[in-house]
N, C-alpha and C positions, 0 to 999 in steps of 0.2 A: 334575692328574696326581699319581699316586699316588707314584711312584719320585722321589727328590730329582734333581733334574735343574739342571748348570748351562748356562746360554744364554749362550754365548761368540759376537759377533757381531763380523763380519769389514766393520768400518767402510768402507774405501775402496771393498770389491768394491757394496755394498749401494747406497753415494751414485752408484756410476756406474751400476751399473742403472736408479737412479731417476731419473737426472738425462736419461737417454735413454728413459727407459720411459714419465714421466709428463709431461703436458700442457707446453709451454713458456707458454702463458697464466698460469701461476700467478706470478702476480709479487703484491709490496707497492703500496701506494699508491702511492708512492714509483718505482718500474719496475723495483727490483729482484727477480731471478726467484730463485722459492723451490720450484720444484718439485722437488728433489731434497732440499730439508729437509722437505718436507710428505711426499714416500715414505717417506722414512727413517725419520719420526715415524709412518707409520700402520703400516707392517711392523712397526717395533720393538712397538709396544702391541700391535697384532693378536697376535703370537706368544706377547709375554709372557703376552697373557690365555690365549692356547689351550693353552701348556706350564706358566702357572704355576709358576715355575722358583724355587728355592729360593736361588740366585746367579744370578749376571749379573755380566759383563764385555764392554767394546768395546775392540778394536784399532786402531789406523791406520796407517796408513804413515807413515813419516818422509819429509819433504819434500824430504832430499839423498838421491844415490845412496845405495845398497846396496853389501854387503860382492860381492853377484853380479853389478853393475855393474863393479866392479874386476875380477874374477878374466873377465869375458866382456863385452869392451866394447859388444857388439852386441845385449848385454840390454834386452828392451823399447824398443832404440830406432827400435822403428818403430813407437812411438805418439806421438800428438802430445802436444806442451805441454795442462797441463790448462786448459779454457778459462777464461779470466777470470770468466765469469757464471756456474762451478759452483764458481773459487775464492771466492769472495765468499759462497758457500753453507757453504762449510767450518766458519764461525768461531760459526753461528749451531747448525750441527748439535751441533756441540760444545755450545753452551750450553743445548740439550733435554738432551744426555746427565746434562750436569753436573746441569740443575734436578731431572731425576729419581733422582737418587744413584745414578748409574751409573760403578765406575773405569774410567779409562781408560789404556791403555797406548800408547805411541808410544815406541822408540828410536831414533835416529841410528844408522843403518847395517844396520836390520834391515826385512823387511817386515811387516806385519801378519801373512800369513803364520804368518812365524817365532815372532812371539811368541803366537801362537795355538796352534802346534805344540810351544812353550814349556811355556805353561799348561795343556796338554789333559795331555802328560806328567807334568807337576807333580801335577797332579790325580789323575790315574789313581794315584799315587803316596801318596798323603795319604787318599784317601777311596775308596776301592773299594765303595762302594752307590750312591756319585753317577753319574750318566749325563750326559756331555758331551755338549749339542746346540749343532751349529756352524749360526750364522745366517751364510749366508752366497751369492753369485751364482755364487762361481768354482770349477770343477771340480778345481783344485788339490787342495780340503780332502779330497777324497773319500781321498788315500791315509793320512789318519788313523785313516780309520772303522774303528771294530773292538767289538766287544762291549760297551765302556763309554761308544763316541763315534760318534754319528750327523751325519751333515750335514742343516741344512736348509735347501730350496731357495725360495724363493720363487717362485711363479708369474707368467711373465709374458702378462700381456694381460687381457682379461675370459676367455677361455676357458680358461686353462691353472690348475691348483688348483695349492695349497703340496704339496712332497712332500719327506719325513724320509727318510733314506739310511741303510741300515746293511748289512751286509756283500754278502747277497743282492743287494738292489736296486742296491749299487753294481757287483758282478760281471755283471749284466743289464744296465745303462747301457754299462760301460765294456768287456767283455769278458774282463776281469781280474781278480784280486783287490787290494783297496785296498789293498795294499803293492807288490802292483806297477806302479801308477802310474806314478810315476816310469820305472819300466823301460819302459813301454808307450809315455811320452813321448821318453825319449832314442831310439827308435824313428822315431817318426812326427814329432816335433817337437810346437809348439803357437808357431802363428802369432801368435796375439794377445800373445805374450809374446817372439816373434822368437826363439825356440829352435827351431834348424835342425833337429834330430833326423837322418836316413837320408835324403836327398834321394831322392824317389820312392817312399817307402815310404810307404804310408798307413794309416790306422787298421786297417781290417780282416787286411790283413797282416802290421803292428806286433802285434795281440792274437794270432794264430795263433803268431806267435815265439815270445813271450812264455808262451802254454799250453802249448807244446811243450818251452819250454826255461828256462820259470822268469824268467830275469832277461835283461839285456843281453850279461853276463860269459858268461854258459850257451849265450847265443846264439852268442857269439864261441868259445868251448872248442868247440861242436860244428861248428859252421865251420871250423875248425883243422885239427881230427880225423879231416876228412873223413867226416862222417857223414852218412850217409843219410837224407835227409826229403824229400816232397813240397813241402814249402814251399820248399825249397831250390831256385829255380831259376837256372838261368844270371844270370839276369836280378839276381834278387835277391841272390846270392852277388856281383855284382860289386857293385852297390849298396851293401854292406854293406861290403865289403874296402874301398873309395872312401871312405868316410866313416864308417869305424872310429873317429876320433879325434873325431868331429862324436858320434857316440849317446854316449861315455861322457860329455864333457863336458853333452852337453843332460840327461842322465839327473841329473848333480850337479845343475843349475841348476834342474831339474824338482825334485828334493828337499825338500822342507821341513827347515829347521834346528829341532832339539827342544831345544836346550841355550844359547838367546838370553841374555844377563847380564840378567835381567830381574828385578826384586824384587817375588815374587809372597808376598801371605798368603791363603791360601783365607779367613779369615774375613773378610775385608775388605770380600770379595765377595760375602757373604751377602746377598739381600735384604733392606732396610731400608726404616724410613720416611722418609719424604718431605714436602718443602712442595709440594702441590698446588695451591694456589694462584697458586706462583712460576709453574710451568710453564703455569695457567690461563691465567693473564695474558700468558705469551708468547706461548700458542697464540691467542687473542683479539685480540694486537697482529699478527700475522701470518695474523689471520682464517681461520685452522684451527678455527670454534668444533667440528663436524663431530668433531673426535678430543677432545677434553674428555670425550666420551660413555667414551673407549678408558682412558683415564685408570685407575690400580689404584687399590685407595682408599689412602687414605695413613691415620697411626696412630689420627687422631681417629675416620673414619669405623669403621675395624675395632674398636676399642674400644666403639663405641656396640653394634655390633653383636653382638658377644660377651654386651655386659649384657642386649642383646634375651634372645638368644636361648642 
């Protein structure tokens, strides 16, 4: 890739795709299963080799509540406890990230998220030639996407390919534009994350509001004012007056925080070399030989290669 591009990748969403996406037979000699470190490690090489990215950083969640746990006790919690056999996977994902010289970020009270939405503004901020690409599963990222920051998604299954997101493609997925996400979520809600949004409003409806009237707030002013729309029906006008108090709050919750206490240097994040070997060895002891091939070269090989050629 020609364009300096950094690959900010959205640790937790990645490990639960894989951890659900790819074989439960993958385990160590031992019976411990690693098939959500063996995803994680063949996504992460696969992209890096196909974007070629000039930085690199991973996010993760922090393991205690969030700041949006406090302010909405009912945040996520209707997901279960993470399970035991993908925590045990955690420590080891970590240790790919680490041997490949990749920072890592984790705060107490923030989600990966936030510090993604963090970094991406930081960045936009410092280097305006760079092009943010988000590795990442969850539809959250898409209200970053703008002209300097693309989402991308991984494919799931043998049949579905990787696909990169930027303003269009997100406006065609979501019906929206990637700032109003948010708006379109305090709307409809988004179950996976137990944010109520409009009881009975659903996406297709949520996005006609939203085109018609911009935001949530736009929605609520022309509902006020009594104005005239098709979308407006009985139906939905009481819907809406019902759980006025439920969209603005889901819409916060749906939000990404840009402004995390994070201590970011862009050059930190630069790609760098690497002991290839450390991570050969790990990939070897966890009988990944299969990604070794995915491997970047590290500074001995590109040196030789320079003198080649």
């Amino acid at each position: 890739m020609s364009q300096k591009t950094f690959l900010l990748i959205d640790g937790h969403a990645l490990i639960y795709r894989c951890f659900f996406g790819f074989p439960k037979e993958l385990t160590t000699p031992t019976g411990q299963l690693i098939n959500a470190v063996y995803g994680f490690s063949r996504i992460l090489l696969t992209v890096i080799q196909n974007l070629e990215p000039t930085h690199i950083a991973v996010a993760f969640d922090h393991p205690k509540p969030t700041m949006r746990h406090k302010e909405f006790e009912a945040y996520k919690a209707n997901r279960p406890t993470m399970p035991e056999e993908l925590q045990s996977q955690i420590g080891i994902i970590k240790s790919v990230v680490e041997a490949l010289n990749i920072p890592q970020f984790e705060i107490e009270g923030y989600e990966a998220d936030d510090l993604i939405g963090t970094i991406n503004r930081t960045i936009e901020s410092l280097d305006k030639e760079l092009l943010t690409v988000i590795l990442t599963g969850d539809k959250d990222m898409f209200q970053l996407v703008d002209n300097d920051t693309h989402v991308y998604m991984p494919g799931r299954g043998k049949f579905q390919t990787d696909k990169e997101y930027d303003i269009q493609a997100v406006k065609e997925k979501m019906g929206v534009a990637p700032d109003q996400v948010p708006d379109l979520k305090g709307l409809m809600g988004d179950s996976s994350d137990n944010i109520p949004g409009v009881k009975g409003i659903g996406p297709k409806t949520a996005a006609a509001l939203i085109q018609s009237f911009k935001t949530v707030a736009g929605v609520y002013q022309a509902l006020e004012a009594d104005q005239e729309s098709p979308i407006f029906t009985p139906s939905v006008k009481k819907k809406l007056i019902t759980d006025k108090e439920s969209a603005l709050v889901s819409k916060e919750l749906a939000t990404i925080i840009t402004d995390a206490p994070i201590k970011f240097v862009l050059e930190d994040c630069r790609v760098s070399s690497y002991n290839k070997q450390t991570i050969a060895d790990l990939f070897t002891e966890l009988n990944f030989k299969s990604l070794i091939s995915l491997l970047p070269q590290d500074a001995f090989e590109t040196s030789v290669q320079e003198a080649l050629f």
